[in-house]
C-alpha positions as CSV (number, residue, x, y, z in Angstrom):
1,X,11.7,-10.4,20.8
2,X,14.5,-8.9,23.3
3,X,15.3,-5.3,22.7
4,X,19.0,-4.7,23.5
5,X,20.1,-1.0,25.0
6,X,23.4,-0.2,25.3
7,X,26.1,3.1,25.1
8,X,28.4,2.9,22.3
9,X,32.5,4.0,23.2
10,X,31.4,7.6,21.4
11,X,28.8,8.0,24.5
12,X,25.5,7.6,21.7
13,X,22.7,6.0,23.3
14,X,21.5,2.2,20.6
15,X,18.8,0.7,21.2
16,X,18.5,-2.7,18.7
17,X,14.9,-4.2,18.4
18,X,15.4,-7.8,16.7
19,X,11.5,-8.3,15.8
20,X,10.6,-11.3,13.7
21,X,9.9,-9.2,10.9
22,X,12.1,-6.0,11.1
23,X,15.7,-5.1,12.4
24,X,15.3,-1.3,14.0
25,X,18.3,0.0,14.9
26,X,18.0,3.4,17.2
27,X,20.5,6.2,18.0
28,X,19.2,8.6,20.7
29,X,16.0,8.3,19.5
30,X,16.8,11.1,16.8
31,X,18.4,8.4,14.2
32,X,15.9,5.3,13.2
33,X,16.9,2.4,10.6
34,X,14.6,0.1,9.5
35,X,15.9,-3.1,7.8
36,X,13.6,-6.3,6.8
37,X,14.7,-9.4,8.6
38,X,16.7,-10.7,5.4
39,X,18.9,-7.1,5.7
40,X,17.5,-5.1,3.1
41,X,17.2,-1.2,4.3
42,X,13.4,-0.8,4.3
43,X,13.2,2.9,6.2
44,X,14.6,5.6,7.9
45,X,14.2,8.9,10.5
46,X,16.8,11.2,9.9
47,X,17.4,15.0,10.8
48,X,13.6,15.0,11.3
49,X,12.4,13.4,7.6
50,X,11.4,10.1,6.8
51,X,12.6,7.8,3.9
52,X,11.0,5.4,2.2
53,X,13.1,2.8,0.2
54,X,11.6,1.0,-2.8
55,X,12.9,-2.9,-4.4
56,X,13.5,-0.9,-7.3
57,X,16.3,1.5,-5.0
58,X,14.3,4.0,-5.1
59,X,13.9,6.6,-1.9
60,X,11.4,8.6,-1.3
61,X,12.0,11.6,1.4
62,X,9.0,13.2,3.6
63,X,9.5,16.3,5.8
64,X,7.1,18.8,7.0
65,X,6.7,22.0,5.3
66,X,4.5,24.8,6.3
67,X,0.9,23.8,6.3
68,X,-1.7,21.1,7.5
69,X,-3.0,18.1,6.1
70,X,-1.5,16.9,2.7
71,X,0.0,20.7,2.1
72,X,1.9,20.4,4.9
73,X,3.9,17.7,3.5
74,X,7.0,18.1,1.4
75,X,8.0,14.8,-0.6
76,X,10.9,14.3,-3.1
77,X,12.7,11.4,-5.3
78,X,15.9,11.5,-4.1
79,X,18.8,11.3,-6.8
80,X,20.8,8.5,-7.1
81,X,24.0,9.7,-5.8
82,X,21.1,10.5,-2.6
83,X,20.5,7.5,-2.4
84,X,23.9,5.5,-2.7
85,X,24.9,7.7,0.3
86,X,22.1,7.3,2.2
87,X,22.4,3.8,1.7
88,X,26.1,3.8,2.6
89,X,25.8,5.5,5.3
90,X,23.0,2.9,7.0
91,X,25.5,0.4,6.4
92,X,28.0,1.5,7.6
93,X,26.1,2.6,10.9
94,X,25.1,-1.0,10.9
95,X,28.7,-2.3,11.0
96,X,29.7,0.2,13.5
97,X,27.2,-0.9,16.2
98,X,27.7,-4.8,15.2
99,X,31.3,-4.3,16.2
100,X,30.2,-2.8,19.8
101,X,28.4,-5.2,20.4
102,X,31.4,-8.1,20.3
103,X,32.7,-5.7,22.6
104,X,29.6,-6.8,25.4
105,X,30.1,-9.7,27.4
106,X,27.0,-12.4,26.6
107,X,27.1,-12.6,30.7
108,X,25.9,-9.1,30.6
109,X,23.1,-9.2,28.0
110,X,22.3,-12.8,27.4
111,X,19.6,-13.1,24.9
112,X,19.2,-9.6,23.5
113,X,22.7,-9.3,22.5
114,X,22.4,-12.6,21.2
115,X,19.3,-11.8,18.8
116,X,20.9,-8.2,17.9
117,X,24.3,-9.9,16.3
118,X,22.3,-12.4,14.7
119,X,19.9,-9.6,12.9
120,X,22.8,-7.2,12.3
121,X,24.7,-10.5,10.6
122,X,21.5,-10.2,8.2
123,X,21.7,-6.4,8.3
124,X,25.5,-6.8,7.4
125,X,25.5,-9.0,4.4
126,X,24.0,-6.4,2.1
127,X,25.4,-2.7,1.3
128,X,24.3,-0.4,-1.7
129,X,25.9,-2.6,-4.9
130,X,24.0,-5.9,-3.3
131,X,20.7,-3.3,-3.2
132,X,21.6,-2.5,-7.2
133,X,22.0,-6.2,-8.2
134,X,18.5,-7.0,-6.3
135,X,17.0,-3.9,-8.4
136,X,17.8,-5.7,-11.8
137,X,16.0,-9.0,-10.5
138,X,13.0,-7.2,-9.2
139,X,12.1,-5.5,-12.5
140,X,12.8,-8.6,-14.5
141,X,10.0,-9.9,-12.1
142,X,7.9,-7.3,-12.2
143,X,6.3,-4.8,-14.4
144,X,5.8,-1.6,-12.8
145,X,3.8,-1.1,-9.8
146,X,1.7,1.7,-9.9
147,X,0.0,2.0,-6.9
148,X,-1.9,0.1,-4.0
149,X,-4.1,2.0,-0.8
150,X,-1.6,3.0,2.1
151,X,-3.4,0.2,4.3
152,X,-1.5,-2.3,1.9
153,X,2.0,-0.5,2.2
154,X,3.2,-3.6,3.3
155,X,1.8,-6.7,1.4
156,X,3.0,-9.2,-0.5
157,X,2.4,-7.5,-4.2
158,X,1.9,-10.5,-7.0
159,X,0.9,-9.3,-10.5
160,X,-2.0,-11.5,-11.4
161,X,-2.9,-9.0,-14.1
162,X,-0.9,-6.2,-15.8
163,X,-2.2,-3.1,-16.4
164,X,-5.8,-2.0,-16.0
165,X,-9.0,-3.7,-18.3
166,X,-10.5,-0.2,-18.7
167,X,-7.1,2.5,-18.5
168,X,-10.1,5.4,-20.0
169,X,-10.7,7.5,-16.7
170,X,-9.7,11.0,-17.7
171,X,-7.9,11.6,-14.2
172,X,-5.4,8.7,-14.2
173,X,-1.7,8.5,-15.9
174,X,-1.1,5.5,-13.8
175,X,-1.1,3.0,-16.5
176,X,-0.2,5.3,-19.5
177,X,-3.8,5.7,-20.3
178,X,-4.4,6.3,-24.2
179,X,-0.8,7.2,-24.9
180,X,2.3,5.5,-26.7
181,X,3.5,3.9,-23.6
182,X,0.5,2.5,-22.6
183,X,0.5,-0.9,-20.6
184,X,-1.9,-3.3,-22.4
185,X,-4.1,-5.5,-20.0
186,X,-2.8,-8.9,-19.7
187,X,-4.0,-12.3,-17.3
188,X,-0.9,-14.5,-16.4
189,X,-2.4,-17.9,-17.2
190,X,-2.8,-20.0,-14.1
191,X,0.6,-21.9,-14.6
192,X,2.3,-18.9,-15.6
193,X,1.2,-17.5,-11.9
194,X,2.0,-19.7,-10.5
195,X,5.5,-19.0,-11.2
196,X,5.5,-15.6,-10.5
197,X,4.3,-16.3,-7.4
198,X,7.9,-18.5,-7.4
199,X,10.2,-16.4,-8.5
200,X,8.6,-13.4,-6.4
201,X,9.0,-15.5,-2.8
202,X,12.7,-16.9,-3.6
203,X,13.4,-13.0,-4.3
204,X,11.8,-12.2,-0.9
205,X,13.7,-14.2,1.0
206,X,13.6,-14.2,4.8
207,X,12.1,-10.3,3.9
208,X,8.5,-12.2,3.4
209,X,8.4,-11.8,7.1
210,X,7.1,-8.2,6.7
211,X,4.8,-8.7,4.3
212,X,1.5,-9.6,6.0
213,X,-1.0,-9.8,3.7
214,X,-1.3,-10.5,-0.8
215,X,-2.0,-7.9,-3.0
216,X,-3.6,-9.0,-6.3
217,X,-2.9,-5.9,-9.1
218,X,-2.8,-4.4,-11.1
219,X,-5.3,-1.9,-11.4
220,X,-8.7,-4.0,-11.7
221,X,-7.5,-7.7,-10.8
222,X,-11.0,-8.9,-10.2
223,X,-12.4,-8.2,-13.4
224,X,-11.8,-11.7,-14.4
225,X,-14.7,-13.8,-14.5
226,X,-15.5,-15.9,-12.0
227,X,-14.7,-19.4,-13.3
228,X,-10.9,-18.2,-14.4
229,X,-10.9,-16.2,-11.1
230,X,-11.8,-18.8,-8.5
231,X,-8.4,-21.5,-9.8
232,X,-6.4,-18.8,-9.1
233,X,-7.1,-18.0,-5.8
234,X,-6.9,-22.1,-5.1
235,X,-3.3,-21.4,-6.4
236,X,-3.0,-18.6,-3.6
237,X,-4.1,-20.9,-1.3
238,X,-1.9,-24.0,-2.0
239,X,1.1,-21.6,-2.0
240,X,0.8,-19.9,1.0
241,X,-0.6,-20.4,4.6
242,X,-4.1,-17.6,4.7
243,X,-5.5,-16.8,8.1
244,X,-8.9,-18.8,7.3
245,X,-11.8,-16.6,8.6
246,X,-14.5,-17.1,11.5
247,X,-11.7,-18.3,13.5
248,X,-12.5,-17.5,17.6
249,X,-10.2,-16.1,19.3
250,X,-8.5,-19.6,20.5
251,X,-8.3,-21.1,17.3
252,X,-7.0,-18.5,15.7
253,X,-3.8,-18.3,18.2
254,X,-4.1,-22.3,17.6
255,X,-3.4,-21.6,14.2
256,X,-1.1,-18.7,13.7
257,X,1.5,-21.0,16.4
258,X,1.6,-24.0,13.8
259,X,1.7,-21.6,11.3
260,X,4.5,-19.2,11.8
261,X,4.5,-17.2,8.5
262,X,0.9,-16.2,7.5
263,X,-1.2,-13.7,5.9
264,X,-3.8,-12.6,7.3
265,X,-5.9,-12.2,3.5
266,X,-6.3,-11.8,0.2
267,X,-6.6,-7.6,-1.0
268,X,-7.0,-5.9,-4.4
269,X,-8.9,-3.1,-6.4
270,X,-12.1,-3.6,-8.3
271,X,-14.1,-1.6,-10.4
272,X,-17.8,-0.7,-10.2
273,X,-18.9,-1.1,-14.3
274,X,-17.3,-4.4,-15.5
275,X,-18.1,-6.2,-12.3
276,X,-21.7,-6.0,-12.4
277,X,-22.5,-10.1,-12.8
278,X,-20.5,-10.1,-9.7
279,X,-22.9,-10.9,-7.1
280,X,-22.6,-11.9,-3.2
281,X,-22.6,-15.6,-3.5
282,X,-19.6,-14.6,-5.8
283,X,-17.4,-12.9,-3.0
284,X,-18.7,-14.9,-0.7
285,X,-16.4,-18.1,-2.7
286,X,-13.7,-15.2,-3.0
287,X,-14.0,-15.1,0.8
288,X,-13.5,-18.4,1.8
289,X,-10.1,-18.5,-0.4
290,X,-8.8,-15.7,1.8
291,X,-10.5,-12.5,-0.4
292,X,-10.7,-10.0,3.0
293,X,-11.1,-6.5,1.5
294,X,-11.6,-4.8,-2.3
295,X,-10.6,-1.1,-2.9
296,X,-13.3,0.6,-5.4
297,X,-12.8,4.0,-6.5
298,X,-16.0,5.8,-6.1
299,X,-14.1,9.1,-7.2
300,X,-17.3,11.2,-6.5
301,X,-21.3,10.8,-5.8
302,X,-22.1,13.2,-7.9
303,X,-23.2,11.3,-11.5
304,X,-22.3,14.7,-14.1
305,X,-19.1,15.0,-12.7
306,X,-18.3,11.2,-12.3
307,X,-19.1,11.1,-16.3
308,X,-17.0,14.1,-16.7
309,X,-14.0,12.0,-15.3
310,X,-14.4,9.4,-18.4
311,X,-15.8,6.8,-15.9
312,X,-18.4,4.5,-17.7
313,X,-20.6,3.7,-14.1
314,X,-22.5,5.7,-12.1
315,X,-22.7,6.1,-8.6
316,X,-25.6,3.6,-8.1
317,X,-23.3,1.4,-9.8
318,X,-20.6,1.8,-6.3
319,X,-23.7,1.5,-4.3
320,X,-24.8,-1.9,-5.5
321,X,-20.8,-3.1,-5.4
322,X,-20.5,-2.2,-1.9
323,X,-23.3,-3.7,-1.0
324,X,-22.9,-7.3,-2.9
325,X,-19.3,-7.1,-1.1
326,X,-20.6,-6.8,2.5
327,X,-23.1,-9.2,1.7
328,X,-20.5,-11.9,0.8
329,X,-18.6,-11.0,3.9
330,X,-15.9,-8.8,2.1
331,X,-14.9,-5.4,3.0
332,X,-14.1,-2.4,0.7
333,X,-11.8,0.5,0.5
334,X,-14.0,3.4,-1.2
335,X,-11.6,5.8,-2.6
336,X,-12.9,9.6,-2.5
337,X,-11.1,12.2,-5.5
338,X,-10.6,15.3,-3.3
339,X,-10.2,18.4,-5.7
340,X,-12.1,16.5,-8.9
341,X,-14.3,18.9,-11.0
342,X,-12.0,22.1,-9.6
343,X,-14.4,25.0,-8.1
344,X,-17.2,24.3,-10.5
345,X,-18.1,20.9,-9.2
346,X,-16.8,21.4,-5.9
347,X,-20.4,21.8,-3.9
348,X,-22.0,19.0,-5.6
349,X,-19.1,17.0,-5.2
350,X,-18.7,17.1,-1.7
351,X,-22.7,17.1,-1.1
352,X,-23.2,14.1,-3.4
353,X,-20.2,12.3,-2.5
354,X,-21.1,12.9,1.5
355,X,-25.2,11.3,0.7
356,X,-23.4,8.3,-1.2
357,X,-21.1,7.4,1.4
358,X,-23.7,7.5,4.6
359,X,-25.8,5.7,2.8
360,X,-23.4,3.0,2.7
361,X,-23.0,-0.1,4.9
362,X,-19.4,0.1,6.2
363,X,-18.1,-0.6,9.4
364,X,-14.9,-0.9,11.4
365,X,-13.6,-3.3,8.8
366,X,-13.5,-0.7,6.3
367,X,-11.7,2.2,4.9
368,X,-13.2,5.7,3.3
369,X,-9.4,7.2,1.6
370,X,-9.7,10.6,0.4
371,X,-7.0,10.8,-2.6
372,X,-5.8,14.6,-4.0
373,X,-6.6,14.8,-7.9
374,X,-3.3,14.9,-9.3
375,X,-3.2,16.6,-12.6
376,X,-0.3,15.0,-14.6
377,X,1.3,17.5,-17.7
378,X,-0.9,16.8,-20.5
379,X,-3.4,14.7,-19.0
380,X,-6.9,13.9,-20.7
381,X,-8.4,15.5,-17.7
382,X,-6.3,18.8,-17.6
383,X,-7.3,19.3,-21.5
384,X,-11.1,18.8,-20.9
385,X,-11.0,20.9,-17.6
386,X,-9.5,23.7,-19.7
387,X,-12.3,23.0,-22.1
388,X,-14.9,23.3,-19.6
389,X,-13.6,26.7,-18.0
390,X,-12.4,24.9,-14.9
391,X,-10.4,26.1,-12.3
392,X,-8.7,24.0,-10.6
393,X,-8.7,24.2,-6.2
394,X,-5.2,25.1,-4.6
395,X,-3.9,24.0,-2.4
396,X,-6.4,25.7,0.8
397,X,-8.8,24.6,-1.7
398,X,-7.7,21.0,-1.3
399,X,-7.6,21.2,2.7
400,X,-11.0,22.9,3.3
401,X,-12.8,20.1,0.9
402,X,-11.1,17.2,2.3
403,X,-12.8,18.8,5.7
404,X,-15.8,19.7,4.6
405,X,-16.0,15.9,3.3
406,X,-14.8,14.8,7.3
407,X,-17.4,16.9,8.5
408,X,-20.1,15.9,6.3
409,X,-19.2,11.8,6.8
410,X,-22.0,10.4,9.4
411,X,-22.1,6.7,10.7
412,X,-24.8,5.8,12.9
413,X,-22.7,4.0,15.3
414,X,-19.3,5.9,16.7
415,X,-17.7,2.3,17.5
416,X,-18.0,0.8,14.3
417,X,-17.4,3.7,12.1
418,X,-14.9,3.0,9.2
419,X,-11.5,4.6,9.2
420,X,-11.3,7.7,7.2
421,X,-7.8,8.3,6.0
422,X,-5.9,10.5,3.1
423,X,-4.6,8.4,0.3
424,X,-1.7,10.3,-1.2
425,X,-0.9,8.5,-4.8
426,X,3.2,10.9,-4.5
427,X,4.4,8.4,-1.8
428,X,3.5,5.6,-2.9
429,X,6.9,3.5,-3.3
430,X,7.0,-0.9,-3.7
């Protein structure tokens, strides 16, 4: 799409990048605002922080802070009053530069100035009350989101389950674990997804644009059998247009130009313990009905501390997963728990962990997240690590693990080595 550049009457340098799926609006390169294509602020770059904006109007705010790695990273909520004049404020910058723009001449510009007042007429019709009202729909749609792997930022969430089938790792609040507000696990019947799958694209709008791939949650969406599981991936597939795999390079721009919104997959967790009839001929179906890539949280290699974190598999249990996946032609997501087991695990776990994951058959396709252990107030694991005597790794701690975990990583071949990345569960907003 055009990118228009222009000087406003105040002498600030705009630059307004209509893409098919954002609206970026730039002041001097020191002032970024992201909208989705509908006009709903997504982002922003301000006085050096970044913002994150949730459908729930939420905002979260990233800056650097002394430090490296994750350390080095300061993250708050911002309060509501933050937020409404954060929001305000993007509008009203919006505005501002769509009356400029009348100002150009359409000899002078032509097309860019054309598709920048068309994208900042989107950007226009919302401000911070429309923002509000959307909230109200969005968690009548939705139960709350608790997380998804940074790769999937971006997708299309739709709540095939609620809650999580297991909800006893020691480690995780997520899902209110064994507590008075926990979430019970719950399947949407097939019809019942159907319309969810509805009410959640009419509430997208022309915003589907960004989202380019589906997210099945909640927190162990595959756990379903096979025979309830296969119908409602059909359902996926009669509801949307899925980039079919295998395509060559031709056909697939064949098919992404007669198909103009796509995704490009199917994505969701899965656990290692209650998927063990799963088998490759099983993913295999899943991946001809769009199923690209599962996210499995390994947590650690080392079996006495993965049983001290309340999970009921062990780590042959991951092996045998990953392997069944790759063998169907799906690719995984293995999630690493950086700081689990505090200084008394902490050689095992990195030694174990580091055997366990070269030992697996991943590629380019796939991901190795390391996530921080984030102790919540009152968490089952915080009691039973007091317990034990365990003293939890600060945060140098938490840096020199996640490299000695790098460092001990090998893949035989440099090319197709899978992407390592941090997986930090605090900025996480949907």
């Amino acid at each position: 799409m055009p990118i228009l550049r222009f000087q406003m009457t105040n002498g600030r340098q705009i630059t307004v990048h209509a893409r098919s799926e954002a609206t970026v609006i730039m002041q001097d390169r020191a002032l970024t605002w992201t909208f989705d294509v509908g006009g709903r602020l997504v982002g922003a770059f301000r006085e050096g922080r970044n913002y994150r904006r949730s459908f729930s109007n939420q905002i979260i705010e990233k800056s650097k802070s002394p430090g490296s790695g994750v350390s080095g990273r300061a993250r708050r909520t911002l309060s509501p009053d933050e937020v409404r004049a954060l929001e305000v404020e993007a509008y009203d910058f919006a505005g501002k530069v769509a009356m400029e723009l009348r100002q150009l001449g359409p000899a002078e510009e032509g097309a860019a100035l054309e598709a920048a007042q068309h994208a900042l007429a989107h950007v226009n019709s919302y401000c911070y009350t429309s923002l509000e009202r959307e909230r109200d729909v969005y968690e009548h749609i939705y139960h709350p989101i608790a997380i998804m792997p940074p790769d999937q930022y971006l997708a299309l969430y739709l709540q095939m389950t609620e809650g999580c089938a297991f909800n006893k790792c020691s480690f995780c609040s997520l899902f209110g674990g064994q507590t008075a507000t926990e979430r019970r696990f719950r399947l949407k019947p097939p019809q019942v997804f159907r319309e969810h799958i509805r009410r959640v694209r009419a509430f997208m709008g022309e915003g589907l644009a960004l989202r380019h791939s589906i997210f099945l949650g909640d927190a162990n969406a595959l756990v379903i059998p096979q025979k309830m599981l296969l119908p409602r991936f059909e359902i996926l597939q009669e509801e949307f247009d899925i980039l079919p795999s295998g395509l060559d390079l031709r056909a697939r721009k064949d098919w992404t130009a007669a198909h103009p919104l796509y995704f490009d997959g199917i994505y969701s967790f899965v656990d290692a313990f209650s998927t063990r009839q799963k088998r490759a001929a099983d993913f295999a179906a899943l991946a001809r009905l769009g199923l690209r890539r599962v996210y499995v949280g390994l947590e650690t290699g080392d079996a006495q501390l993965l049983k001290f974190l309340g999970k009921p598999n062990t780590p042959d249990d991951v092996v045998r997963l990953v392997n069944e996946c790759k063998a169907g032609g799906v690719a995984v997501g293995v999630i690493v728990l950086v700081g689990a087991g505090g200084a008394k695990y902490a050689r095992a776990h990195i030694r174990h962990t580091a055997q366990l994951v070269n030992g697996l058959p991943l590629d380019a396709h796939d991901f190795v997240y390391l996530s921080e252990l984030i102790d919540f107030p009152d968490s089952m694991y915080s009691h039973l690590a007091a317990r034990a005597g365990i003293r939890p790794l600060g945060d140098k701690e938490i840096q020199e693990q996640m490299q000695a975990l790098r460092d001990a990583f090998s893949f035989p071949c440099p090319a197709r080595r899978p992407q390592v990345s941090i997986n930090d569960i605090r900025e996480f907003v949907y």
